[in-house]
C-alpha positions as CSV (number, residue, x, y, z in Angstrom):
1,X,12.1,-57.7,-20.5
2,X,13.5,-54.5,-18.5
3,X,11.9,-52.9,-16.0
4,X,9.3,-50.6,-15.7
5,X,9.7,-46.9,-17.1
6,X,8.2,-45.1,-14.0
7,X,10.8,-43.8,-11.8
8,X,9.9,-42.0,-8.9
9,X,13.1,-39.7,-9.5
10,X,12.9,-39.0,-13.0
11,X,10.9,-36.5,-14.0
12,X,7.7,-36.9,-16.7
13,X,9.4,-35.9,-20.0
14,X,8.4,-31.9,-21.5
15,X,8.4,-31.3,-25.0
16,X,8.7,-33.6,-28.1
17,X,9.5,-37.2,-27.1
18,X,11.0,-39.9,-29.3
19,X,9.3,-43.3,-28.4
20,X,4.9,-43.1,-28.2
21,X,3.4,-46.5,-27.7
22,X,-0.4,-46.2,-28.7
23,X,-2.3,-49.4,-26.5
24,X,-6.0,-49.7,-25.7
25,X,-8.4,-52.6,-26.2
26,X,-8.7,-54.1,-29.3
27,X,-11.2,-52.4,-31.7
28,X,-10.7,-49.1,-30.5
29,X,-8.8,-48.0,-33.7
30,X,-5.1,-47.9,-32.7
31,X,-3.7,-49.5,-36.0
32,X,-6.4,-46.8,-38.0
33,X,-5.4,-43.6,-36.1
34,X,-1.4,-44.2,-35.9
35,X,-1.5,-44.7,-39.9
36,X,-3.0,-41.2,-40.0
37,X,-0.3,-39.9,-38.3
38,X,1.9,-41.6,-40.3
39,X,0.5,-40.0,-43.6
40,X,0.6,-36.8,-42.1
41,X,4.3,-37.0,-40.4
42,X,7.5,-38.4,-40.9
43,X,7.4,-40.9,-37.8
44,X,7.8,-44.2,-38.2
45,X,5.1,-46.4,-36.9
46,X,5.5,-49.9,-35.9
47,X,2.1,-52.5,-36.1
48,X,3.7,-54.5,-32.9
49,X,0.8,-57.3,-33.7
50,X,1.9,-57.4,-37.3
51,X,6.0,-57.4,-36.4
52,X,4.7,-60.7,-33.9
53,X,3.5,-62.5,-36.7
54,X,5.3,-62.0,-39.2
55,X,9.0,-62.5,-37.1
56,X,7.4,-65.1,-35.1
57,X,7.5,-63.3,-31.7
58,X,5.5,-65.6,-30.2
59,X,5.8,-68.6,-27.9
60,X,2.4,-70.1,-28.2
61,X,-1.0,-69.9,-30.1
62,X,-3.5,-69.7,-27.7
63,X,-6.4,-71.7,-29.7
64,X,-9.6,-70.6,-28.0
65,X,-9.1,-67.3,-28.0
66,X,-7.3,-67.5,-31.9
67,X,-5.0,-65.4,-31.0
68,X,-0.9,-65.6,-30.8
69,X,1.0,-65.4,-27.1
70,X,3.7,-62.9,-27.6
71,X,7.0,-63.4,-26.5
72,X,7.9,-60.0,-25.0
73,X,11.4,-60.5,-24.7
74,X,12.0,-61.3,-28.2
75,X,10.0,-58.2,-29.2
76,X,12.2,-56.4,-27.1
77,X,15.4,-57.8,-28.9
78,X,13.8,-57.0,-32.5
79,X,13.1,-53.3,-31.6
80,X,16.4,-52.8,-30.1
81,X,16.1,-49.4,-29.2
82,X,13.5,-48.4,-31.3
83,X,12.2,-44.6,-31.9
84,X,9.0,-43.2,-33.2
85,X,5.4,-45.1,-32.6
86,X,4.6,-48.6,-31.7
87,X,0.9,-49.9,-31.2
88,X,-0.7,-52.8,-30.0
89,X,-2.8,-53.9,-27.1
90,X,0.5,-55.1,-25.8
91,X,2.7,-51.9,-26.3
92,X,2.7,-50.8,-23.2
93,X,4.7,-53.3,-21.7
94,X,7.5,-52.1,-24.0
95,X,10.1,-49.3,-22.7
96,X,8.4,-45.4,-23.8
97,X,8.2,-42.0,-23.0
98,X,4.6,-41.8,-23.3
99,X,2.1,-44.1,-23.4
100,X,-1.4,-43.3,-25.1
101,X,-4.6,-44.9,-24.6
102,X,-7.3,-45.2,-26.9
103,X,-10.7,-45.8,-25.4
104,X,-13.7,-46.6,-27.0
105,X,-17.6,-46.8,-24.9
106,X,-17.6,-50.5,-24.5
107,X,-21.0,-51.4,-26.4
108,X,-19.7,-49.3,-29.4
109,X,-16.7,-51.5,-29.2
110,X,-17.9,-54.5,-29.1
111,X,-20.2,-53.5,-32.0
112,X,-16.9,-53.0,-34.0
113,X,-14.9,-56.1,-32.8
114,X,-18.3,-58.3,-34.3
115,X,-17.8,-56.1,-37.3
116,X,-14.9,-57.0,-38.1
117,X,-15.4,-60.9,-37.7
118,X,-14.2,-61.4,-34.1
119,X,-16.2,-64.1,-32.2
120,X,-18.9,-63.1,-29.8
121,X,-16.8,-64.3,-26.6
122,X,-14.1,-62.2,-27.5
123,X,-15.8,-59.1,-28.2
124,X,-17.7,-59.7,-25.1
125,X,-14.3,-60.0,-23.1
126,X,-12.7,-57.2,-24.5
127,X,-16.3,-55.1,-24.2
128,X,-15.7,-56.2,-20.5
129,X,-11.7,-55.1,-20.4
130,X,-13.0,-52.2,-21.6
131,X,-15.3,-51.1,-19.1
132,X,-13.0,-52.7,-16.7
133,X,-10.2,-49.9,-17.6
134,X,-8.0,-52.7,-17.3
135,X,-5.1,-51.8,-19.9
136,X,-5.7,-48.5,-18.5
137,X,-5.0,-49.6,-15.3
138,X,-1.9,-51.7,-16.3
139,X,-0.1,-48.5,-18.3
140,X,-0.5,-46.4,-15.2
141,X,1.0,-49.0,-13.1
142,X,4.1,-49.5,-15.2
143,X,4.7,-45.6,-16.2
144,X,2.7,-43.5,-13.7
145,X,0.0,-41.1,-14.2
146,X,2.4,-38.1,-15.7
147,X,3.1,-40.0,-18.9
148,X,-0.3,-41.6,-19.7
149,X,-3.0,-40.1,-22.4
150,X,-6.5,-41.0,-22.5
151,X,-7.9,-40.7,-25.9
152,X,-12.1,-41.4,-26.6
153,X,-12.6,-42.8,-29.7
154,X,-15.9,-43.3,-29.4
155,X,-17.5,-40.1,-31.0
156,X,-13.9,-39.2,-33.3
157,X,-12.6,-39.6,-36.6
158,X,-9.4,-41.5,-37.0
159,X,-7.7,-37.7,-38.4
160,X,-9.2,-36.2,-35.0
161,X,-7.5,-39.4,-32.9
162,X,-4.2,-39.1,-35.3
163,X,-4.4,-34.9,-34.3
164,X,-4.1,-36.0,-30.5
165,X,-1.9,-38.9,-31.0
166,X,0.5,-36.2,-32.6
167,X,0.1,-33.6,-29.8
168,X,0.6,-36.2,-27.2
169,X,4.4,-37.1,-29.3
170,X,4.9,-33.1,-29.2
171,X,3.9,-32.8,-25.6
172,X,1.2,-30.2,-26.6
173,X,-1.5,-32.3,-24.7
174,X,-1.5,-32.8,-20.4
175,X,-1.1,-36.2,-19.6
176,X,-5.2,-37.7,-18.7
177,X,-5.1,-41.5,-16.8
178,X,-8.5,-41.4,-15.7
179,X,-10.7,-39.0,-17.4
180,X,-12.6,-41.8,-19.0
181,X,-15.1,-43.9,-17.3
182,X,-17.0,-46.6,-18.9
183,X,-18.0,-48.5,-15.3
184,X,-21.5,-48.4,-16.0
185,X,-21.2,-50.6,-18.8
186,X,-20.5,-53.3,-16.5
């Protein structure tokens, strides 16, 4: 996989970019929000968890958590150089301009995650991620604070999340690492 986008010499992009990967914890409505903003605009959006599975892009299943172990590399190769929107809980580790986040107040989330059929042990980890800031933490490390948006889910529709999504890909929005804090969920 290539290196990390943040390069202390290269400025934050301005204006419209190209490439938007949309990450957060799962269940905080990434694969809802981006096809919005797909209806709305022609942008191609790419469900990285679906393109996994269905190319098999993995190298493992890991069986307690039920959950495929991505092959990064070989997600890389089948993007090529890819344009338009990718989301996953694991976009971020792929080359952008911008990366947005899409947070969600922990106990809300894990609410959704049972929801939806996830185990309890799972949404409890990801209720803990969540609080944790952790892929928060990760997508500042790898692009820098200048190209990361914080989105809150929590309280939003997914047209009001697609809305931000689509200013944060037409650089209408100021980059936000660390506006959200859901510590006291801990």
């Amino acid at each position: 996989m290539s290196d990390a986008t943040n390069d202390d010499d290269a400025p934050a992009p301005t204006g419209a970019v190209d490439r938007l990967v949309v990450t957060g914890t799962p269940g905080t409505g990434k694969t809802t929000a981006t096809d919005v903003l797909a209806a709305e605009r022609s942008v191609e959006v790419v469900h990285l968890n679906d393109l996994i599975r269905e190319e098999g892009l993995y190298t493992e299943r890991d069986e307690e958590r039920d959950s495929l172990v991505a092959d990064l590399d070989a997600v890389e190769a089948n993007l090529g150089d890819w344009t338009g929107v990718v989301d996953s809980h694991l976009a971020h580790y792929l080359d952008a301009d911008r990366v947005a986040v899409l947070r969600c107040r922990p106990d809300v989330l894990e609410k959704r995650l049972i929801e939806r059929g996830e185990g309890e042990a799972s949404a409890r980890e990801n209720r803990e991620s969540e609080a944790l800031d952790v892929i928060l933490g990760e997508a500042v490390e790898r692009f820098g604070p200048d190209r990361v948006y914080e989105i809150d889910t929590t309280d939003r529709d997914p047209d009001e999340v697609a809305t931000e999504l689509g200013r944060v890909l037409d650089g209408d929005r100021e980059p936000s690492a660390g506006e959200v804090d859901f510590v006291e969920y801990l």
